[in-house]
VEXKELUM-635035 format. One record per residue (C-alpha): residue number from 1; x, y, z. Coordinates in pm, 1 decimal, always signed. Example, Ala and Ser with C-alpha at 12.3 -4.5 7.8 and 13.67 -1.06 7.14 Angstrom:
<pts>
+-----+----------+----------+----------+
|   n |       c1 |       c2 |       c3 |
+-----+----------+----------+----------+
|   1 |  +1230.0 |   -450.0 |   +780.0 |
|   2 |  +1367.0 |   -106.0 |   +714.0 |
+-----+----------+----------+----------+
</pts>
This chain:
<pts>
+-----+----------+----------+----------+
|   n |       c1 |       c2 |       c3 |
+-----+----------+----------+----------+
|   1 | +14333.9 |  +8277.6 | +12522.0 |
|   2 | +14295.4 |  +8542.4 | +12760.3 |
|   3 | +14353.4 |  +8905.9 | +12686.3 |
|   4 | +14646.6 |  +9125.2 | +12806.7 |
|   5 | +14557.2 |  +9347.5 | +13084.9 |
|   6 | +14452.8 |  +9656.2 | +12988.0 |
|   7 | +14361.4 |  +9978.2 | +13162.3 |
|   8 | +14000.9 | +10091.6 | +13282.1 |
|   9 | +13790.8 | +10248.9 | +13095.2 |
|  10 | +13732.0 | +10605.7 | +13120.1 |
|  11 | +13469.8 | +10783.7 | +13268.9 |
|  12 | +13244.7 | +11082.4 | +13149.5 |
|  13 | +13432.8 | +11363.2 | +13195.5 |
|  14 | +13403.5 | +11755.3 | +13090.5 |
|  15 | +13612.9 | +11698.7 | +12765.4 |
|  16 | +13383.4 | +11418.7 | +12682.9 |
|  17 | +13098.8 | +11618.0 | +12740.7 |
|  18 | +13214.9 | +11913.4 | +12509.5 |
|  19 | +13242.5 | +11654.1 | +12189.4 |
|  20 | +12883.0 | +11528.1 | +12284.2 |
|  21 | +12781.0 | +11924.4 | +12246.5 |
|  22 | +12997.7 | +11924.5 | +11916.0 |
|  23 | +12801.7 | +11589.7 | +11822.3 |
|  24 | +12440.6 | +11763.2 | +11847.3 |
|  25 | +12567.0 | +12044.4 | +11707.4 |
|  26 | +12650.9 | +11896.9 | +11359.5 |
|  27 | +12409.0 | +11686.0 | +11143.5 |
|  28 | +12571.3 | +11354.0 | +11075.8 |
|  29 | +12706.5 | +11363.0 | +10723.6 |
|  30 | +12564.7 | +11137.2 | +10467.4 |
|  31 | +12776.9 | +10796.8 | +10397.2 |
|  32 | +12904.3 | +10839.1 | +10038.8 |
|  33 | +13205.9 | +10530.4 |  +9984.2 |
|  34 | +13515.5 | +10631.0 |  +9834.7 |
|  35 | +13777.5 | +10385.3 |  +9819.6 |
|  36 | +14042.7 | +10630.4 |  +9948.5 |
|  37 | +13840.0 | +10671.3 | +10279.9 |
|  38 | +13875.2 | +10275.1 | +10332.3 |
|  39 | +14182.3 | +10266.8 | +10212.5 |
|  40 | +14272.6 | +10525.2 | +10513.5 |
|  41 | +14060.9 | +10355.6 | +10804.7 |
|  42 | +14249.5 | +10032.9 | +10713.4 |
|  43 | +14593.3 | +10207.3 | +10706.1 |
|  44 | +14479.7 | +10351.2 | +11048.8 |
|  45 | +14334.2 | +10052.1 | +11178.1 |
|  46 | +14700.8 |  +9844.3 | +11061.0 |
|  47 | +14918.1 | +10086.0 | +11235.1 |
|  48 | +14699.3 | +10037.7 | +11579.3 |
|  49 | +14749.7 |  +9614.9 | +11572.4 |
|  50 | +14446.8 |  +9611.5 | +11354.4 |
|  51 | +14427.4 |  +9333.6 | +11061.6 |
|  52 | +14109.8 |  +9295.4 | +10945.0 |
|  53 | +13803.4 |  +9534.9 | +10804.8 |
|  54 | +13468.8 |  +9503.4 | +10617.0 |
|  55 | +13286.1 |  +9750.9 | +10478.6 |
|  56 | +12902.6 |  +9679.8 | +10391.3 |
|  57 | +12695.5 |  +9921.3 | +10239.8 |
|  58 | +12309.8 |  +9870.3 | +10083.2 |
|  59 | +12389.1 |  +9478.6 | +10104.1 |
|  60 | +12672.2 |  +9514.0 |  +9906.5 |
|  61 | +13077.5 |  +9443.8 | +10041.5 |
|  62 | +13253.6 |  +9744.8 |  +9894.6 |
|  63 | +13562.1 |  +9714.7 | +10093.8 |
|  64 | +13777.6 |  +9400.9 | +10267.7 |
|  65 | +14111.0 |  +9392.3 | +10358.6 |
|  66 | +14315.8 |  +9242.4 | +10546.8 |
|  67 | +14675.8 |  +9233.9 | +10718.2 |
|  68 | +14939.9 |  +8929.8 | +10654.9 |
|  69 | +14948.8 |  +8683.5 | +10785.6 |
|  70 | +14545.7 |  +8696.5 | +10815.3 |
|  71 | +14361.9 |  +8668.3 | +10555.5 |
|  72 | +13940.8 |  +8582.7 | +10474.2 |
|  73 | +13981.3 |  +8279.5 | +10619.3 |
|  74 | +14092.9 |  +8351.4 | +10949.2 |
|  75 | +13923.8 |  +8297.7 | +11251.2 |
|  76 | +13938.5 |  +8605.7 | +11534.6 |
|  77 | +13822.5 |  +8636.2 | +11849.5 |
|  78 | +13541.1 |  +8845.8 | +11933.7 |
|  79 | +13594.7 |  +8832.4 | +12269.8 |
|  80 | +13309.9 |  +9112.5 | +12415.8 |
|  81 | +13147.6 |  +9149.8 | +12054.8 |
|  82 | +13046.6 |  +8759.2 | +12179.5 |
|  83 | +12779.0 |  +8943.8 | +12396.4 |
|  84 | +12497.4 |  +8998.7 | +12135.6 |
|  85 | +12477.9 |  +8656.5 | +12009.2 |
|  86 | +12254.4 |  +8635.8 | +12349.5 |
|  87 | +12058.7 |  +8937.3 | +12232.2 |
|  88 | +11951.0 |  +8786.2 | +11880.6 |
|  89 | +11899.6 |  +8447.9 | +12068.5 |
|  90 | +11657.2 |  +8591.8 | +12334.0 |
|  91 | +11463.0 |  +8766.3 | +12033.8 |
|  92 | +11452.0 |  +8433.8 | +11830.8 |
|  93 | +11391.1 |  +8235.2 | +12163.1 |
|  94 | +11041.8 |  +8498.0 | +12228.8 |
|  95 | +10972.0 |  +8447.9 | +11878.4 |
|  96 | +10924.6 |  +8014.1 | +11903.4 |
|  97 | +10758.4 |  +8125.9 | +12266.7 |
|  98 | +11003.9 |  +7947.2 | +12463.2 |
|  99 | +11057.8 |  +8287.1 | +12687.3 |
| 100 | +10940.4 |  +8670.4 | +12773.2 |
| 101 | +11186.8 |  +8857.9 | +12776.4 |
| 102 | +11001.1 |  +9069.2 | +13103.5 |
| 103 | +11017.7 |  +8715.8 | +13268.7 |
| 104 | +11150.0 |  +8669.8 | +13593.0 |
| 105 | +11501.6 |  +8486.0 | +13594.0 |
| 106 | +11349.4 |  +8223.3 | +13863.0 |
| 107 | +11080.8 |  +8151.2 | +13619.1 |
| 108 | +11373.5 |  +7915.8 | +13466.8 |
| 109 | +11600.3 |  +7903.9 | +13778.8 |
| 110 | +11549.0 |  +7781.8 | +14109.3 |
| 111 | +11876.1 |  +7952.4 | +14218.8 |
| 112 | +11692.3 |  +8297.7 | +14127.1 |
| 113 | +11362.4 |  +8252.1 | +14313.4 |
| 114 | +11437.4 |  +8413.6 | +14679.0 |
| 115 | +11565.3 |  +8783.2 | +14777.0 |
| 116 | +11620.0 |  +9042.7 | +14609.6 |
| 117 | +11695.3 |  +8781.4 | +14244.6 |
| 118 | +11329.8 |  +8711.9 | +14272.7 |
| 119 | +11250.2 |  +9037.6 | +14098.6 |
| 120 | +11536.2 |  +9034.1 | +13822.7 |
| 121 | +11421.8 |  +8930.2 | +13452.5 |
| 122 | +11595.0 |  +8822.0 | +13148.6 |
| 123 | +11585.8 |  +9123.7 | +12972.6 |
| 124 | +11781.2 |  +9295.0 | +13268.1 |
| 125 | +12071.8 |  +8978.5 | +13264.4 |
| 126 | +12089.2 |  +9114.6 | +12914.4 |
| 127 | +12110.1 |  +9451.0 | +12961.4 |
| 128 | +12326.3 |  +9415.6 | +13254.4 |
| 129 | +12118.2 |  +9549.3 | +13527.9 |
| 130 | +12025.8 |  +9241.4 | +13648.9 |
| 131 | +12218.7 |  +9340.9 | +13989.2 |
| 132 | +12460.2 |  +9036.0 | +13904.0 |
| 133 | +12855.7 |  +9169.1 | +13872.9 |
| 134 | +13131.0 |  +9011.7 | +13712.4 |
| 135 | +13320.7 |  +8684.2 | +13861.1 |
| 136 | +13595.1 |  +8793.8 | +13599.6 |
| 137 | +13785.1 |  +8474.4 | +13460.7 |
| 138 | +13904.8 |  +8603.5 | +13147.5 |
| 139 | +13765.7 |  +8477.8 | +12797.2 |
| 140 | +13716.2 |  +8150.6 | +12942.1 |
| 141 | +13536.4 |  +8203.8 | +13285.6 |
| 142 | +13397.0 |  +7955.0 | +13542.5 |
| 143 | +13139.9 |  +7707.7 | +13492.8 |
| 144 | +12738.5 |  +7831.1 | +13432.4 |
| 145 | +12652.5 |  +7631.9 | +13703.8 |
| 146 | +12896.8 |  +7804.9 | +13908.1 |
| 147 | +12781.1 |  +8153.3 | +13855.8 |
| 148 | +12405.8 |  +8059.7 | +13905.8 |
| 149 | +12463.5 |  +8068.5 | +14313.9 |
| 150 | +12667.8 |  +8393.3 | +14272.9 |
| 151 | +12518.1 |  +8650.1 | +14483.7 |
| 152 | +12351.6 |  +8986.4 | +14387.0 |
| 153 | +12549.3 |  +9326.5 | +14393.0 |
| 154 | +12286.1 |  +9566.2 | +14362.9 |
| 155 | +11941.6 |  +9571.1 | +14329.4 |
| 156 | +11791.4 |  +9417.7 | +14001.0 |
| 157 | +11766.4 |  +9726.6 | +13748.5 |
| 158 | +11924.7 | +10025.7 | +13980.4 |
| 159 | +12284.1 |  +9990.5 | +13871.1 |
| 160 | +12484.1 |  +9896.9 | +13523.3 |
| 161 | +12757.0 |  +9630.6 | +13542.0 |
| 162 | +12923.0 |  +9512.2 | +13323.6 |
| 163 | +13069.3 |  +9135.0 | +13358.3 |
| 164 | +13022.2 |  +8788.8 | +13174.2 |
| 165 | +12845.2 |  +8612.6 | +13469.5 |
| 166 | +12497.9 |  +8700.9 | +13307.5 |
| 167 | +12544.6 |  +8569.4 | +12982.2 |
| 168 | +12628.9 |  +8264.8 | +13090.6 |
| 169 | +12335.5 |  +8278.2 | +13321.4 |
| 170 | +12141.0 |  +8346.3 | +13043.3 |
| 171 | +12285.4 |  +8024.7 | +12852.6 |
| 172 | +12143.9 |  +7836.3 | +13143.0 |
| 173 | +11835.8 |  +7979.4 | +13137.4 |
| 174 | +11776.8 |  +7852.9 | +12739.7 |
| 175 | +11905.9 |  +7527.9 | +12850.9 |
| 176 | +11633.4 |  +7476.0 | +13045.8 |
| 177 | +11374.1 |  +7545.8 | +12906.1 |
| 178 | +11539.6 |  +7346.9 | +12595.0 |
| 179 | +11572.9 |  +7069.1 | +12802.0 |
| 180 | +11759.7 |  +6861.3 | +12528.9 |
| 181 | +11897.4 |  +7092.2 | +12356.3 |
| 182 | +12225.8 |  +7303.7 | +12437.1 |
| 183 | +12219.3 |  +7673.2 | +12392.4 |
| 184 | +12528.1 |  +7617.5 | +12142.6 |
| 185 | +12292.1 |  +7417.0 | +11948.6 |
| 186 | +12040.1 |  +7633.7 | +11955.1 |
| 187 | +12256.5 |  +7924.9 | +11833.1 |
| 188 | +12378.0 |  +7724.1 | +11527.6 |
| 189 | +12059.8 |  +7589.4 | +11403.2 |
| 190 | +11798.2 |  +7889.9 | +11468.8 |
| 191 | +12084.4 |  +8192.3 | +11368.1 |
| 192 | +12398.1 |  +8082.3 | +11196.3 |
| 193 | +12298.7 |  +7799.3 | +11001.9 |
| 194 | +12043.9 |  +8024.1 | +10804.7 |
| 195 | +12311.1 |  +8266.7 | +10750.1 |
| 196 | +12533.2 |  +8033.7 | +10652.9 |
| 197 | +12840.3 |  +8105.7 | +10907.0 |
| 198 | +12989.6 |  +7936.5 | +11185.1 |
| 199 | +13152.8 |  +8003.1 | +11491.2 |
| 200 | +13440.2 |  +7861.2 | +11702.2 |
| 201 | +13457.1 |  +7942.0 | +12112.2 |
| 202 | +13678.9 |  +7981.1 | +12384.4 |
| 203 | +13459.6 |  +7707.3 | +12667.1 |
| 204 | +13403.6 |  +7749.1 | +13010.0 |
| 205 | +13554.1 |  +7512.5 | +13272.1 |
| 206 | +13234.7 |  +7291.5 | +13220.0 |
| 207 | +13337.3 |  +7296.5 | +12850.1 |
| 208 | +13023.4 |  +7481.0 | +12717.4 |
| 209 | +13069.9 |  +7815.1 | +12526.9 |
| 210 | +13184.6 |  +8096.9 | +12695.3 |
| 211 | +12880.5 |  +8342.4 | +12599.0 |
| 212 | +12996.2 |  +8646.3 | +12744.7 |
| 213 | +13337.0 |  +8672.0 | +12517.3 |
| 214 | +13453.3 |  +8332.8 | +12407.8 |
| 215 | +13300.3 |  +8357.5 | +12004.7 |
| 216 | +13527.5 |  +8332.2 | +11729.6 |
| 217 | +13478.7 |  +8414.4 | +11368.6 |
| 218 | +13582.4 |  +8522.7 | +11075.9 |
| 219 | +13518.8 |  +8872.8 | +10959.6 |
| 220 | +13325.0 |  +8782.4 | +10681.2 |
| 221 | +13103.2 |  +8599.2 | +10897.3 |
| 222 | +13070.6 |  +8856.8 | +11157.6 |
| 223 | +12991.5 |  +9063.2 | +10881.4 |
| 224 | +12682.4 |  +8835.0 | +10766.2 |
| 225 | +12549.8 |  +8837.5 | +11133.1 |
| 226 | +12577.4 |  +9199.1 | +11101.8 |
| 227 | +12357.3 |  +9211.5 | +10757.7 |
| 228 | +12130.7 |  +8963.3 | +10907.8 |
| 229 | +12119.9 |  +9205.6 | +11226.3 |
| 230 | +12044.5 |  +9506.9 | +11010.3 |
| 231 | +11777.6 |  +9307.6 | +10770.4 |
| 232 | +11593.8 |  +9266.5 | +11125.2 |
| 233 | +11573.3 |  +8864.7 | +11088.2 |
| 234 | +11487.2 |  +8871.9 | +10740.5 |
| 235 | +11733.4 |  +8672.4 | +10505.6 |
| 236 | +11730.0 |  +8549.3 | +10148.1 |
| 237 | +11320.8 |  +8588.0 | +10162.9 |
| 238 | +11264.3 |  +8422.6 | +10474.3 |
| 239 | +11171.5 |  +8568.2 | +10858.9 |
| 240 | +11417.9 |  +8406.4 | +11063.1 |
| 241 | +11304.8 |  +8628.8 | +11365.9 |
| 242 | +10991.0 |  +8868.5 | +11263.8 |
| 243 | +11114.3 |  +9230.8 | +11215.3 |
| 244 | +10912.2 |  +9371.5 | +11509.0 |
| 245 | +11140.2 |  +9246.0 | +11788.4 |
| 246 | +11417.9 |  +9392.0 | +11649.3 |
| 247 | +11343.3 |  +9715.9 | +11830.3 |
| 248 | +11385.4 |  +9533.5 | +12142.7 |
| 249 | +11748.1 |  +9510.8 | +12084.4 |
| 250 | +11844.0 |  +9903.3 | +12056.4 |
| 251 | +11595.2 |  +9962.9 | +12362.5 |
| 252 | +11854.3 | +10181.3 | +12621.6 |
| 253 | +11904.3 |  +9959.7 | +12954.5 |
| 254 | +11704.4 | +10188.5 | +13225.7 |
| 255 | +12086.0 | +10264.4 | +13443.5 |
| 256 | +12253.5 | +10309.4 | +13150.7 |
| 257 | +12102.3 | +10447.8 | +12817.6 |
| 258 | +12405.4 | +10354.0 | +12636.5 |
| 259 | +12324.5 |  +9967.5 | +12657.5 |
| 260 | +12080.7 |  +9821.5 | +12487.7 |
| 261 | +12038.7 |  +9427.4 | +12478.8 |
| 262 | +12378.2 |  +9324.4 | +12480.9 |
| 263 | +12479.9 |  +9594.4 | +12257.7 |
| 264 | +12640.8 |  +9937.9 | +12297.0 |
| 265 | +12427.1 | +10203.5 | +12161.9 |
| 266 | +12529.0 | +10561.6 | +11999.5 |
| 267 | +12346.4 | +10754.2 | +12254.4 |
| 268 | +12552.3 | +11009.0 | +12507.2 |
| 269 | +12609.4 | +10879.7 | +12859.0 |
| 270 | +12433.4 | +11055.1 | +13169.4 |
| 271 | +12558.6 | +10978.8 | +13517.9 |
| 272 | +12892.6 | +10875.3 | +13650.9 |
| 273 | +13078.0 | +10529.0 | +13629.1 |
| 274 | +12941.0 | +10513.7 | +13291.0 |
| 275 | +13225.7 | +10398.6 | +13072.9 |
| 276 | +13274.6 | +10598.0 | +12724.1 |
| 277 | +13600.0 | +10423.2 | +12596.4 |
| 278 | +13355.3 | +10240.0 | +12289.3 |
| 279 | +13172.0 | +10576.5 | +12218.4 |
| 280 | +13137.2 | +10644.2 | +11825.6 |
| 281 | +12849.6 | +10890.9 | +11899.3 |
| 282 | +13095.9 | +11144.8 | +12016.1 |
| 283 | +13225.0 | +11194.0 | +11645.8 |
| 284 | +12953.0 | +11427.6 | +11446.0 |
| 285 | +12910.3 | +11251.0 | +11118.4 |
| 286 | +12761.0 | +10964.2 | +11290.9 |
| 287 | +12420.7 | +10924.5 | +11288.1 |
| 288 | +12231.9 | +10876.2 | +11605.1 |
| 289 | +12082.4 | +10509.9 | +11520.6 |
| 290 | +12427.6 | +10331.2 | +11514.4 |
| 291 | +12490.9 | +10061.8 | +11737.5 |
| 292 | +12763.6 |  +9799.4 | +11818.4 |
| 293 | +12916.9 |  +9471.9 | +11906.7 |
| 294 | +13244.6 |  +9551.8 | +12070.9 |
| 295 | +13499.0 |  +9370.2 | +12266.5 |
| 296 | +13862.9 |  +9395.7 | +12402.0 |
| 297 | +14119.6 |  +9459.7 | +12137.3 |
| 298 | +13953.8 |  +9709.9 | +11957.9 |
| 299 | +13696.3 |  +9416.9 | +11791.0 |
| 300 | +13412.5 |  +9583.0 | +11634.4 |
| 301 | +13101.9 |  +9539.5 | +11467.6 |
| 302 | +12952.5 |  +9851.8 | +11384.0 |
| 303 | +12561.2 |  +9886.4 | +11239.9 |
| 304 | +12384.7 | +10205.7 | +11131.2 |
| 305 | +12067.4 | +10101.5 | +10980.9 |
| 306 | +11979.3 | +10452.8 | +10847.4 |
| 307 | +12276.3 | +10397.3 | +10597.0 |
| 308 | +12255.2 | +10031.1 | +10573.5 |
| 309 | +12630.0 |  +9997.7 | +10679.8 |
| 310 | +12767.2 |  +9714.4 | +10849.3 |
| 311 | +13177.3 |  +9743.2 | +10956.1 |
| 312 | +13365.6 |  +9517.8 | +11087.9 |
| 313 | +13707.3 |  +9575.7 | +11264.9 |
| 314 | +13939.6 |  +9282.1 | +11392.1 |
| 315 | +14217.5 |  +9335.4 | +11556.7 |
| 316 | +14494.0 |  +9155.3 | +11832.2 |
| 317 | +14338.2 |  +9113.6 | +12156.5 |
| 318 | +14628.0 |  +9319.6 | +12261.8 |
| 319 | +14472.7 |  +9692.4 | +12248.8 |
| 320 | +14664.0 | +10003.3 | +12057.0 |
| 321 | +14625.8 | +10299.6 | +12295.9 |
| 322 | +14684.3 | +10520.3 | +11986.2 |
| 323 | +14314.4 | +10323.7 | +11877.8 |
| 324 | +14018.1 | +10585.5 | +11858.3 |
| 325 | +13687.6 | +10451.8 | +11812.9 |
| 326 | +13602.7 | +10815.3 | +11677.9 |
| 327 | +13939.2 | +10852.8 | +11481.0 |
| 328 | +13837.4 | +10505.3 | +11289.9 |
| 329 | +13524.5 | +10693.7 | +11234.8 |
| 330 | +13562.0 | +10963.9 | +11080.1 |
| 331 | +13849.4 | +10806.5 | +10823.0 |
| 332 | +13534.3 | +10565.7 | +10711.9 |
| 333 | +13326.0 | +10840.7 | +10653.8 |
| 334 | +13576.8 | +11063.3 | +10459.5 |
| 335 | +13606.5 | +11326.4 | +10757.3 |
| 336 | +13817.1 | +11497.9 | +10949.7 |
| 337 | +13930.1 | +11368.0 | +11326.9 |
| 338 | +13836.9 | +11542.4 | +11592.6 |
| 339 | +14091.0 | +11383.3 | +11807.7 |
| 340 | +14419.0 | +11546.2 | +11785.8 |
| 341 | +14597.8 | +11199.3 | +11976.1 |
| 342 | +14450.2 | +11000.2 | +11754.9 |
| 343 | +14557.8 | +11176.3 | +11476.2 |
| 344 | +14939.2 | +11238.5 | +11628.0 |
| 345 | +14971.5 | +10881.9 | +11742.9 |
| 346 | +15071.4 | +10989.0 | +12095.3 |
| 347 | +14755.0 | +10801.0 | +12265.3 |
| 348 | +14384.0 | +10857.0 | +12313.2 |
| 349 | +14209.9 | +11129.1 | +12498.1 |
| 350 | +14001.0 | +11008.4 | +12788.7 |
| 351 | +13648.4 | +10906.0 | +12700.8 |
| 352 | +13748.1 | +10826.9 | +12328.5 |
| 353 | +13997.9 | +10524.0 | +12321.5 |
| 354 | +13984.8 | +10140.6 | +12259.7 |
| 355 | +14082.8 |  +9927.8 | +12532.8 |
| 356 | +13838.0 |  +9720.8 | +12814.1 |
| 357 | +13492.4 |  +9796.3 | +12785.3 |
| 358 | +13344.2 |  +9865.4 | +13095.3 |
| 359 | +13492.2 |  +9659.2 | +13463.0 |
| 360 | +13475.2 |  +9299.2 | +13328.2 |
| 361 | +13767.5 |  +9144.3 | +13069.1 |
| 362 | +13684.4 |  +9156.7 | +12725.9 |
+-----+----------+----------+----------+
</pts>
């Protein structure tokens, strides 16, 4: 299925910049769940084409929900919230020494050994600064072996772009040094069977998983990869990945502190063509150590391990523009929103909306 097209995402402008002053200005509140604060980020979330929501707090589900005809059973697409599955595998892939994440991409890849790819390493293809743009194709995309050729844009780790191309690059570096092994295989034995959960995908034209938005899940499930995320690889009394890579996952790309390893991260935005449409930090109650999986249609996976909260927010690929990120928010944590559109219905401010993350779809 491929997503509707939606608009581009906003850039950093001076409004934005006046609720990042408002956001150091005000101590994020403490996360104390009351039912009637779910209760209204649902209702909010179900008037904006949202239809599914999770609450996790200290391990423990204290609110799920859901909008007829889905139900706990039904299985979403992620589409851009697909992204750090390649994060947690690149940490679990360190961890059994089959990669570095500081490696050089040609270390794996023949096509990446000459120019100007010579220099660019895995951790960049996962922070997106690997100087490799999008070759767009929707949810499903072209072949990995199609991609691999693709020339570079920019200069490995000088600009941020956002795209699918280097997740699926990524899927073909695991591959080989796998050998016999796919990278779908890989993901399902080292991550989600431990956890329990599966996944469904959206393939490429080669028919392997489309790894930069083609995951599927249920919330519930999405949820448990979210625990698992916050429990930094530690599950049911066993190390699935050790706790001390986890760090490498929140670390801020070096063009664009607001990406970490395939994850958005609540930290403000410096520098233009920085897109701000997935930008929770902007609301004041949130603390500074959240992060996210996000992906078109307002699909979100929210993690603040100084509160030991997961969310989870599904929704039609189809994107609200009434849908505020920060609006969602501050109904979770019992506050008011800042964001008078949001709160009206009549659309979202620039810098503070749902729709396309960054240039690529989904």
């Amino acid at each position: 299925m491929r997503p509707a097209k939606q608009s581009e995402a906003g850039l950093v402008t001076s409004r934005m910049f006046s609720y990042l002053l408002m956001a150091a200005a005000v101590a994020p509140a403490p996360f104390v769940p009351k039912a009637e604060d779910m209760k209204a980020a649902f209702s909010y979330s179900t008037e904006r084409r949202g239809h599914s929501m999770i609450v996790v707090a200290d391990g423990k589900t204290i609110f799920e929900d859901y909008k007829a005809p889905n139900n706990a059973r039904s299985v979403n697409p992620l589409a851009s919230g697909t992204k750090t599955f390649n994060g947690v595998v690149a940490l679990a892939a360190q961890a059994d020494g089959l990669i570095d994440l500081d490696d050089p991409v040609g270390k794996y890849l023949p096509q990446w050994r000459e120019g100007n790819k010579a220099t660019a390493t895995i951790r960049q293809l996962l922070s997106l600064e690997s100087g490799l743009g999008s070759t767009g194709g929707g949810l499903r995309g072209p072949s990995w072996a199609s991609v691999l050729d693709d020339p570079l844009t920019a200069e490995p780790g000088t600009k941020y772009q956002y795209g699918q191309a280097p997740f699926n690059t990524f899927g073909a570096v695991i591959e080989a040094v796998l050998k016999t092994e796919s990278y779908e295989a890989y993901l399902t034995s080292r991550i989600f069977k431990p956890l329990g959960i599966s996944a469904q995908w959206t393939r490429c034209d080669d028919g392997r998983p489309q790894m930069g938005g083609g995951g599927q899940m249920t919330a519930r499930d999405w949820a448990t990869y979210g625990q698992f995320i916050l429990q930094r690889g530690q599950w049911e009394g066993k190390s699935i990945i050790p706790a001390d890579l986890w760090d490498e996952l929140v670390k801020p790309a070096a063009s664009n502190p607001r990406y970490g390893l395939s994850c958005w991260l609540g930290l403000p935005a410096t520098g233009g063509g920085t897109p701000v449409n997935a930008a929770p930090f902007a609301a004041p109650w949130v603390p500074k150590d959240m992060f996210m999986a996000a992906g078109a249609g307002n699909q979100r996976l929210y993690i603040v391990p100084s509160q030991k909260l997961v969310i989870v927010h599904q929704a039609t690929l189809l994107s609200d523009p009434r849908w505020s990120d920060v609006g969602f928010i501050a109904r979770v944590y019992g506050q008011p929103d800042p964001n008078p559109d949001s709160r009206t219905g009549r659309g979202s401010r620039p810098g503070l909306g749902g729709g396309r993350l960054g240039g690529g779809r989904g």
